[in-house]
PyMOL CGO cylinders between C-alpha atoms (Angstrom):
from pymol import cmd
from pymol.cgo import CYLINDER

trace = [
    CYLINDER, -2.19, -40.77, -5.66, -1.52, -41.24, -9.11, 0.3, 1, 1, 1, 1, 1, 1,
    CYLINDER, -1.52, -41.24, -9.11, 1.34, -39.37, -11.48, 0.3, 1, 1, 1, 1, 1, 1,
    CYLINDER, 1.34, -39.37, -11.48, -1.23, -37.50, -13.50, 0.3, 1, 1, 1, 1, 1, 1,
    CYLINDER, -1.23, -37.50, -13.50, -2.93, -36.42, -10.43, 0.3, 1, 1, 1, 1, 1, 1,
    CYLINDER, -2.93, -36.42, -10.43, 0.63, -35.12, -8.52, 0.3, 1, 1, 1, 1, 1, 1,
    CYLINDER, 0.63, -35.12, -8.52, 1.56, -33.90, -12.01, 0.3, 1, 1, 1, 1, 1, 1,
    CYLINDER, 1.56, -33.90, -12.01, -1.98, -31.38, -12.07, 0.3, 1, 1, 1, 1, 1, 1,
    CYLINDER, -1.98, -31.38, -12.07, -1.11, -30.18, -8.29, 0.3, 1, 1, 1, 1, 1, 1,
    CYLINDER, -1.11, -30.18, -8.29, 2.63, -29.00, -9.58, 0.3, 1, 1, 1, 1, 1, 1,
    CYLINDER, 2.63, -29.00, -9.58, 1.55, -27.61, -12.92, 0.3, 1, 1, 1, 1, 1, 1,
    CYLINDER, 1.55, -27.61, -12.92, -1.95, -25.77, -11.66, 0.3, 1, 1, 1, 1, 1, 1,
    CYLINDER, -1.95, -25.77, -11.66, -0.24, -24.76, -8.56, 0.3, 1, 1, 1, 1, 1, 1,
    CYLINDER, -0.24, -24.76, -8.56, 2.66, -23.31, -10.05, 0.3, 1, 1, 1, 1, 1, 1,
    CYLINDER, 2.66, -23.31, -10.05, 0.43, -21.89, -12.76, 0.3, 1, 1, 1, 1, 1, 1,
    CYLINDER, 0.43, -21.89, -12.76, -1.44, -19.88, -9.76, 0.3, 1, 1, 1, 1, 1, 1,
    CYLINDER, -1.44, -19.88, -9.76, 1.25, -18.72, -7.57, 0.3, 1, 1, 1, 1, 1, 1,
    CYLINDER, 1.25, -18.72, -7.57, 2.90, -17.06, -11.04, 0.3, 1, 1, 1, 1, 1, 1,
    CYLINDER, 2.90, -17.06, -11.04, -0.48, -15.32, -11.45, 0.3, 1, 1, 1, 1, 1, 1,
    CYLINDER, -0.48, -15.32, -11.45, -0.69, -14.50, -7.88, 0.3, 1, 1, 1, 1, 1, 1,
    CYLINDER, -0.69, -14.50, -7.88, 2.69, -13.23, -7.65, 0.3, 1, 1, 1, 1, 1, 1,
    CYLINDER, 2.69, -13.23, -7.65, 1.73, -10.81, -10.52, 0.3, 1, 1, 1, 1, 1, 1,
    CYLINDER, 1.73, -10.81, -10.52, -1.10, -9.49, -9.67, 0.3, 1, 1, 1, 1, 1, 1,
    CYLINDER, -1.10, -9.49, -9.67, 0.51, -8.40, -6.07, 0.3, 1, 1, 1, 1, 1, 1,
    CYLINDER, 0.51, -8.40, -6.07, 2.86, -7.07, -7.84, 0.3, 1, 1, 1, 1, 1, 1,
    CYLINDER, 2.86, -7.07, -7.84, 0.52, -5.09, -9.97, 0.3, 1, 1, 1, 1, 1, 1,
    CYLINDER, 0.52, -5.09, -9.97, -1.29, -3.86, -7.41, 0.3, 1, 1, 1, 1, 1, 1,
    CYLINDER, -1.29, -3.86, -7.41, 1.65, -3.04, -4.99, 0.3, 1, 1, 1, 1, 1, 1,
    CYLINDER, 1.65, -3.04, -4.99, 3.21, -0.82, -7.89, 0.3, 1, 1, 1, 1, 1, 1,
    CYLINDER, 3.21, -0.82, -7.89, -0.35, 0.99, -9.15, 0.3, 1, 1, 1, 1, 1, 1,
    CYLINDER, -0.35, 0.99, -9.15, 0.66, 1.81, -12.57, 0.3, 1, 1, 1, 1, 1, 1,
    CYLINDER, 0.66, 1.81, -12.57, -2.54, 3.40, -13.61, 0.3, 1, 1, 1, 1, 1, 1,
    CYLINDER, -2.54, 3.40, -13.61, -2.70, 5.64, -10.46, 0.3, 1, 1, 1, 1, 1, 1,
    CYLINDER, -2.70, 5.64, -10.46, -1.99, 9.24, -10.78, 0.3, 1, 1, 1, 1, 1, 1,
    CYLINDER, -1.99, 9.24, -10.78, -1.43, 11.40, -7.39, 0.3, 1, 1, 1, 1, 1, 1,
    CYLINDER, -1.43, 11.40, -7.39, -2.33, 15.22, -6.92, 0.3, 1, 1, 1, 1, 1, 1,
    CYLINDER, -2.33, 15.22, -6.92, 1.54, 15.79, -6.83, 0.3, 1, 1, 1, 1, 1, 1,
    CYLINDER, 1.54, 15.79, -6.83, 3.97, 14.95, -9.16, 0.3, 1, 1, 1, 1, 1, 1,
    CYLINDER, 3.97, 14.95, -9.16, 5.08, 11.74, -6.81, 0.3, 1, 1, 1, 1, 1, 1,
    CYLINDER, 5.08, 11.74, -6.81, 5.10, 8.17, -8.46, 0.3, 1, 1, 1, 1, 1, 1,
    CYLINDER, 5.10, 8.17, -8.46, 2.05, 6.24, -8.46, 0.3, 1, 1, 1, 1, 1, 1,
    CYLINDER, 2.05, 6.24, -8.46, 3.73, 3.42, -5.74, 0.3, 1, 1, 1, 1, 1, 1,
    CYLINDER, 3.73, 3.42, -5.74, 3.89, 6.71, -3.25, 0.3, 1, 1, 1, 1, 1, 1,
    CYLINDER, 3.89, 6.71, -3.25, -0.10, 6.79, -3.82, 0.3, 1, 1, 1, 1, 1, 1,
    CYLINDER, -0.10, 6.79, -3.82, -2.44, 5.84, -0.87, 0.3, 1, 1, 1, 1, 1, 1,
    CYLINDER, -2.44, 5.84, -0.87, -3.69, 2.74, -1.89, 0.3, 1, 1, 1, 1, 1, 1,
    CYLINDER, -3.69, 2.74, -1.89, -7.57, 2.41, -2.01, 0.3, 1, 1, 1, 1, 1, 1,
    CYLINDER, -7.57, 2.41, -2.01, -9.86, -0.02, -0.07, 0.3, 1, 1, 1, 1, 1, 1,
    CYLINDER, -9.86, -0.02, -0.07, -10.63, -2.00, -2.91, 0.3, 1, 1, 1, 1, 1, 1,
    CYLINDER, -10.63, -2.00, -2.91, -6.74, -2.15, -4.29, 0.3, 1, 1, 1, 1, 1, 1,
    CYLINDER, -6.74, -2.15, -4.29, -5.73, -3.52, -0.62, 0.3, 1, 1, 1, 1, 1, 1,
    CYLINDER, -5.73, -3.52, -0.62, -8.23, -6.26, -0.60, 0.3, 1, 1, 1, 1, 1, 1,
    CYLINDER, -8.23, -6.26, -0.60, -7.67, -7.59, -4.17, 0.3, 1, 1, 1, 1, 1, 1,
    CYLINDER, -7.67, -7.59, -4.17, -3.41, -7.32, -2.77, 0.3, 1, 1, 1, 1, 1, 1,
    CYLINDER, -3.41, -7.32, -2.77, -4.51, -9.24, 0.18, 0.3, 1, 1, 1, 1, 1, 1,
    CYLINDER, -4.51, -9.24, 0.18, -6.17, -11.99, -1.74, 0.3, 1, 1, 1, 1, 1, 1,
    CYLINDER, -6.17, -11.99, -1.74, -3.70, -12.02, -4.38, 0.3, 1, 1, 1, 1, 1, 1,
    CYLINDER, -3.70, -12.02, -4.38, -1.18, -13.17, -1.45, 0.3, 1, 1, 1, 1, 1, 1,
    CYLINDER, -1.18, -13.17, -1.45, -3.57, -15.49, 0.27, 0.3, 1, 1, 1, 1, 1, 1,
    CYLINDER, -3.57, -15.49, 0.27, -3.80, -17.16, -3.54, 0.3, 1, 1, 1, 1, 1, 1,
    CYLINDER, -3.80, -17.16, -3.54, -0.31, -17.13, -3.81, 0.3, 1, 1, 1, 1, 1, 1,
    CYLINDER, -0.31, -17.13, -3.81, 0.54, -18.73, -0.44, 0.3, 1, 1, 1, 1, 1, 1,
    CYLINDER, 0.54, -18.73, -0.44, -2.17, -21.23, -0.88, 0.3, 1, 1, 1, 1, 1, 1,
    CYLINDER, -2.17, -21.23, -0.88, -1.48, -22.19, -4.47, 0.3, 1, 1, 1, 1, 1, 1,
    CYLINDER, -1.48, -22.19, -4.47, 2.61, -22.34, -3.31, 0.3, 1, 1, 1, 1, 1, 1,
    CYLINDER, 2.61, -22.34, -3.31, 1.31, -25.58, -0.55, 0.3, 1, 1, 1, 1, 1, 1,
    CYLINDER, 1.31, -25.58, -0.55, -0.37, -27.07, -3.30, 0.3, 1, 1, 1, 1, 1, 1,
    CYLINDER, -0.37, -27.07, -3.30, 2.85, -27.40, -5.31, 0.3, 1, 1, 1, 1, 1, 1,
    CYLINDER, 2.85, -27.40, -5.31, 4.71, -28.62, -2.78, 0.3, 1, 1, 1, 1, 1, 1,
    CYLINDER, 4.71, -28.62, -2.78, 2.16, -30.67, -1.51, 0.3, 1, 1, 1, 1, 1, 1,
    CYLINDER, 2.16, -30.67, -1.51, 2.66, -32.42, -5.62, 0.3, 1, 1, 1, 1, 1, 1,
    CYLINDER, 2.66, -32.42, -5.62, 6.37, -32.70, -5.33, 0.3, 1, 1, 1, 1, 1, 1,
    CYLINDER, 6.37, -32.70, -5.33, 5.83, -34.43, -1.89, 0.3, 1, 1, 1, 1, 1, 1,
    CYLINDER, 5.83, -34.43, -1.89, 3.18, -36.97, -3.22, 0.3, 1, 1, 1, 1, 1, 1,
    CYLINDER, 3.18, -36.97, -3.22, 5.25, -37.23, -6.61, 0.3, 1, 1, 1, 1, 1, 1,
    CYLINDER, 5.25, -37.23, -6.61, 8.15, -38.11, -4.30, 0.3, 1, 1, 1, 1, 1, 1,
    CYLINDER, 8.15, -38.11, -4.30, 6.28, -41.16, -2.82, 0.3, 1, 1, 1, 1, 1, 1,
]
cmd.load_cgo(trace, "trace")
């Protein structure tokens, strides 16, 4: 593989997993949730929909974390 193309795996890769790592975090923490009690919105029962997009969110952030690596390792070479 070439230097521009191991260069594009780091940089998008990277570039994902930030995004990914964001959104989970987003999601885990609910912000725009409100609960019936006065509780914080984290303590909230997450929703059907909020758990999926979290569970993808991870998947993308796993994923785009092996395609960085998998640039350093070809950059190595």
């Amino acid at each position: 593989m070439t230097t521009r193309t191991s260069f594009s795996l780091i940089i998008g890769g990277a570039a994902v997993a930030v995004l990914g790592v964001v959104v989970s975090v987003v999601y885990l923490l609910q912000p725009w949730r409100t609960c019936p009690d006065d509780t914080s919105p984290a303590a909230c029962p997450m929703l059907a929909q909020d758990a999926t997009v979290l569970a993808a969110a991870l998947v993308v952030t796993v994923l785009a974390a092996a395609v960085t690596v998998v640039g350093l390792v070809l950059r190595r070479r």
